[in-house]
C-alpha positions in Angstrom: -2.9 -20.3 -17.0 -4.1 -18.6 -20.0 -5.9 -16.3 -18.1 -2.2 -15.4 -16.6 -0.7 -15.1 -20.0 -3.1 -13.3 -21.0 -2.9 -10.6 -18.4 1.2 -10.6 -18.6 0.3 -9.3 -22.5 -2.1 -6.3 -21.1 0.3 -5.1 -19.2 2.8 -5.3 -21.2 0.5 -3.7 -24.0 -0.8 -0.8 -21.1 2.7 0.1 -20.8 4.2 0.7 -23.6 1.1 2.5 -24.5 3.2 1.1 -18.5 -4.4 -3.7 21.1 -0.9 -2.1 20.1 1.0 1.2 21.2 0.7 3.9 19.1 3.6 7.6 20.1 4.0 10.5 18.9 4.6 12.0 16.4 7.1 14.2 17.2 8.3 16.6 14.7 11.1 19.2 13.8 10.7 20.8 11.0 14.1 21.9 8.7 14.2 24.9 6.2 16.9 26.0 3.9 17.9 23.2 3.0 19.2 21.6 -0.3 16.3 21.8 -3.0 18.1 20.0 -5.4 15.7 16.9 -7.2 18.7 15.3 -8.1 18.3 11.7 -7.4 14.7 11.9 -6.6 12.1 9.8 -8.0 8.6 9.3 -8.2 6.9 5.8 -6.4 3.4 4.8 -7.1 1.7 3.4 -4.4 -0.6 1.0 -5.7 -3.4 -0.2 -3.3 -5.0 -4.4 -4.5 -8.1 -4.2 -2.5 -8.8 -8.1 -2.4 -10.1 -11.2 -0.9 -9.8 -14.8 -0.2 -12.9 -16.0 -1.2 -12.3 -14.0 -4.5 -11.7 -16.6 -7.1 -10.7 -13.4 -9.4 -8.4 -11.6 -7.2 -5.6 -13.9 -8.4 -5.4 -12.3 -11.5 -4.9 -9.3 -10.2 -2.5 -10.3 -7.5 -0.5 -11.4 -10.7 -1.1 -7.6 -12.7 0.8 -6.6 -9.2 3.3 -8.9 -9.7 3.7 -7.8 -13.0 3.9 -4.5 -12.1 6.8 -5.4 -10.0 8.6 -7.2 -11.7 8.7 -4.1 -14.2 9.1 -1.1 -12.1 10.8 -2.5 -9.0 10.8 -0.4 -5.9 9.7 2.4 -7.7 6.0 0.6 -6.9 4.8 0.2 -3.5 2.2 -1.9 -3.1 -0.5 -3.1 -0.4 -3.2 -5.9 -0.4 -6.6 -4.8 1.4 -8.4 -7.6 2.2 -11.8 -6.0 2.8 -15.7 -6.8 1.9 -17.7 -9.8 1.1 -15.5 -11.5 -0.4 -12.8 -11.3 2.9 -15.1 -12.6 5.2 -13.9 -15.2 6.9 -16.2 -18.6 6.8 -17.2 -20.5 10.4 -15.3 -23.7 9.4 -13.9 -25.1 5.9 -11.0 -23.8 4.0 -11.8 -20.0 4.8 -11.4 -19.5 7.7 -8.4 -17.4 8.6 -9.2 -13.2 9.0 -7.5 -11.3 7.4 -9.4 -8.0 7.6 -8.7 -5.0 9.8 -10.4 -1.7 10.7 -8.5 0.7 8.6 -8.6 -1.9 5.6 -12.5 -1.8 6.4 -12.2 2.0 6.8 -10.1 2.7 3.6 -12.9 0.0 1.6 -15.6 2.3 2.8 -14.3 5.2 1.9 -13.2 4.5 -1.3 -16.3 2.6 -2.3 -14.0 -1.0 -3.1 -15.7 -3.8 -2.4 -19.3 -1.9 -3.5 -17.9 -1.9 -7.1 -17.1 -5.5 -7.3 -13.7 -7.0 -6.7 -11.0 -7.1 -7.3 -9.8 -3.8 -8.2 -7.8 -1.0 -6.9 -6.5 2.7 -6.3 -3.5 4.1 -7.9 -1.6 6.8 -5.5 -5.4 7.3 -4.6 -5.8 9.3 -7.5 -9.4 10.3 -8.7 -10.3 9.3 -12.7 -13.2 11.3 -13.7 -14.5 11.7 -10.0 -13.5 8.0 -9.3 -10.9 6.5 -7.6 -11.5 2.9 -8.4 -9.2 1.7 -11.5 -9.7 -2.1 -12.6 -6.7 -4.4 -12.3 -6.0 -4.7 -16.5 -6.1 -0.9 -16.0 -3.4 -0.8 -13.5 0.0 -0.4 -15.7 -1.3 2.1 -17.8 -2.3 4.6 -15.0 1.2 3.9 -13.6 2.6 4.7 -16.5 1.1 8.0 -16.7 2.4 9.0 -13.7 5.3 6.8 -12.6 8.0 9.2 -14.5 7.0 12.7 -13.2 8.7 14.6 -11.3 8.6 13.7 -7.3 7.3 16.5 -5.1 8.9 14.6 -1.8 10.9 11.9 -1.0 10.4 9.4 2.1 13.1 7.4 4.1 12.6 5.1 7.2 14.6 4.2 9.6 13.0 0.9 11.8 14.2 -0.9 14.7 12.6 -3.7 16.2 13.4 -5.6 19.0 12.3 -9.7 19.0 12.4 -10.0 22.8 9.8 -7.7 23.4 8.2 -7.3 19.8 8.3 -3.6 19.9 8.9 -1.7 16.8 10.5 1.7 16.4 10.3 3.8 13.1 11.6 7.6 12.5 10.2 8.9 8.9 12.1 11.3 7.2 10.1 13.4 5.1 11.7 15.8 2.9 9.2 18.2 0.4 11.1 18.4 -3.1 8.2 21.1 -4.6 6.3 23.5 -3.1 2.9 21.9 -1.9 0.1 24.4 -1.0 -2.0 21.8 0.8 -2.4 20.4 3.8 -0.4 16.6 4.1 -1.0 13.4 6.3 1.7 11.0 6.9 0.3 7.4 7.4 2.5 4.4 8.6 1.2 1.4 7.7 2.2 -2.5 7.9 2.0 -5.2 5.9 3.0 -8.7 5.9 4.6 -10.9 2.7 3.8 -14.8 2.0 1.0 -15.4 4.0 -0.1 -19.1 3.2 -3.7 -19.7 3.4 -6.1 -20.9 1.0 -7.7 -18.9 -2.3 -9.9 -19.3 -4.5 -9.0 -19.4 -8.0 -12.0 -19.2 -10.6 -9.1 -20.4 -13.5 -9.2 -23.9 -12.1 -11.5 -26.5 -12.5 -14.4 -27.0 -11.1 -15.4 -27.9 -8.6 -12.2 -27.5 -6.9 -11.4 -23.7 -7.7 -9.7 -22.9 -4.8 -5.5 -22.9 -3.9 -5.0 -24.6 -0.5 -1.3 -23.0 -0.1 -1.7 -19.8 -1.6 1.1 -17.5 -0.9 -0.1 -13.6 -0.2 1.6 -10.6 -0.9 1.8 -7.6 0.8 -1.3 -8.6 3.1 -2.0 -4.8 4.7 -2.4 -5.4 8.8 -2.9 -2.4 10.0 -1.7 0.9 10.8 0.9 2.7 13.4 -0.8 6.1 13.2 -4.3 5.3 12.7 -6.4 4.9 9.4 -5.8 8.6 7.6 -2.3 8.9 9.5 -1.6 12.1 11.3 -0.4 16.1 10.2 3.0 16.5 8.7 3.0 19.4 10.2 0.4 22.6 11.2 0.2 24.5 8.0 -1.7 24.2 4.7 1.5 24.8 2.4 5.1 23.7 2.3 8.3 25.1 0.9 10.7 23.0 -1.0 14.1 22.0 1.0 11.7 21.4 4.0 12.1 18.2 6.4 10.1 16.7 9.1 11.7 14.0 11.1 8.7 11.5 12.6 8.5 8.4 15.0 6.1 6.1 15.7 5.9 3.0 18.2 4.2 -0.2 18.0 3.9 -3.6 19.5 3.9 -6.4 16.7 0.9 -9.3 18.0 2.5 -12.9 18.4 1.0 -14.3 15.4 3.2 -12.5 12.7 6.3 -13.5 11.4 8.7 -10.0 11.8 10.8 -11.5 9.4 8.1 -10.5 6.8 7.1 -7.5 7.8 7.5 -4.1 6.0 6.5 -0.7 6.7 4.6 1.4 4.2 4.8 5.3 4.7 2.3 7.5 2.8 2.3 10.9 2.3 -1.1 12.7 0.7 -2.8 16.1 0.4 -5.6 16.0 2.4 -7.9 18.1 0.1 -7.9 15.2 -2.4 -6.4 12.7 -0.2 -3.9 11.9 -3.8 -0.2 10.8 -2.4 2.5 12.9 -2.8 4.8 10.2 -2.3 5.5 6.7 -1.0 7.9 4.5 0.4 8.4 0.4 1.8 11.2 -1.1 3.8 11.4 -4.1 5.7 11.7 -4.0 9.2 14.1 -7.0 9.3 17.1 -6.6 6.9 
């Protein structure tokens, strides 16, 4: 618990300083529309890249949590379980998978796990040639960012049916600045209040483990593949411009809809930095 205390007062210190169907996309692209920024903000997506044999990842599930509780939905977060430390164990308390091929492809892209968990990306933004920020880190690079200006803005509009466990999605993307780079649009899904074990390196030994853990935003894939797909052809994009985008999927058996969200993400591909970012439940 003081380790929790503890990392409440960083923060707090930082920021004051803070097999499933896959269609389309189709696209229609607007012009001359309102550029007005009015209204617009900036969200931050912030990516936990994690595990459940982690006994330090709790801490920073609870930076997340922090950041949160500060920002609201002006953060937009994801838990990658990924690495080592997500392998699931033969038999035991660990046993449960929660790993998936873009969380496996994001981990080895961005170098994750390699660096020693837990720790994270921040809108996928490069420090000094490295994307990688530690979780005590976390509010103060959202807090460098979190109040500038938005170049786009994101809405969703999902529809899922529970009979046949098909989910719908259009994406509204609307480009508030002018971008002159090339954007991808990923969809991706994540599930809340998981309940499996964790271990927890703050209890005593030799039981440093929580049986009924509860994690957050546990990412579970992807409705448009790992990187996403094109916004549109074109390396540059005028303010006032919208694309209209739908995606399908089939939700497996074993999740519980009522705890689903979808996570958009828009990003220039040169530097693969988002532009913007947005979460909604499927299930109101």
């Amino acid at each position: 618990m003081k380790t929790k205390a503890f990392l409440a007062i960083v923060i707090l210190i930082s920021i004051f300083s803070s097999c499933d169907k896959i269609d389309g996309p189709y696209s229609n692209a607007g012009g001359d529309t309102d550029t007005s920024t009015s209204g617009f903000f900036r969200k931050v997506l912030v990516e936990d890249f994690t595990g459940h044999k982690c006994g330090n990842c709790p801490d920073a599930g609870e930076a997340l949590k922090q950041l949160k509780a500060l920002y609201g939905g002006k953060i937009v977060t994801m838990a990658v379980h990924a690495g080592f430390f997500a392998e699931p164990n033969s038999g035991g308390l660990f046993t449960y998978d929660f790993r998936t091929s873009e969380g496996t492809e994001l981990d080895q892209f961005f170098g994750n796990s390699n660096a020693g968990l837990p720790n994270g990306l921040i809108n996928r933004k490069f420090y000094d040639a490295n994307p990688i920020v530690n979780f005590v880190d976390w509010a103060s690079k959202v807090n460098e960012i979190i109040n500038t200006p938005a170049d786009a803005w994101i809405t969703m509009d999902p529809t899922y049916n529970g009979d046949s466990r098909s989910l719908d999605v259009t994406v509204n993307s609307k480009i508030l600045s002018s971008i002159s780079d090339s954007l991808q649009l990923a969809v991706y899904i994540t599930e809340d209040s998981i309940v499996r074990p964790q271990a927890d390196y703050s209890l005593p030994s030799p039981n440093q483990y929580i049986p009924e853990y509860v994690h957050r935003h546990a990412f579970r894939g992807s409705m448009n593949g790992t990187w996403g797909t094109p916004l549109s052809v074109g390396n540059s994009f005028n303010a006032g411009q919208e694309f209209n985008t739908q995606y399908s999927f089939n939700l497996p058996s074993e999740w519980n809809a009522n705890k689903i969200q979808l996570v958009a993400v828009l990003y220039k591909v040169s530097t693969r930095e988002v532009v913007q970012a947005e979460e909604v439940h499927i299930i109101e």
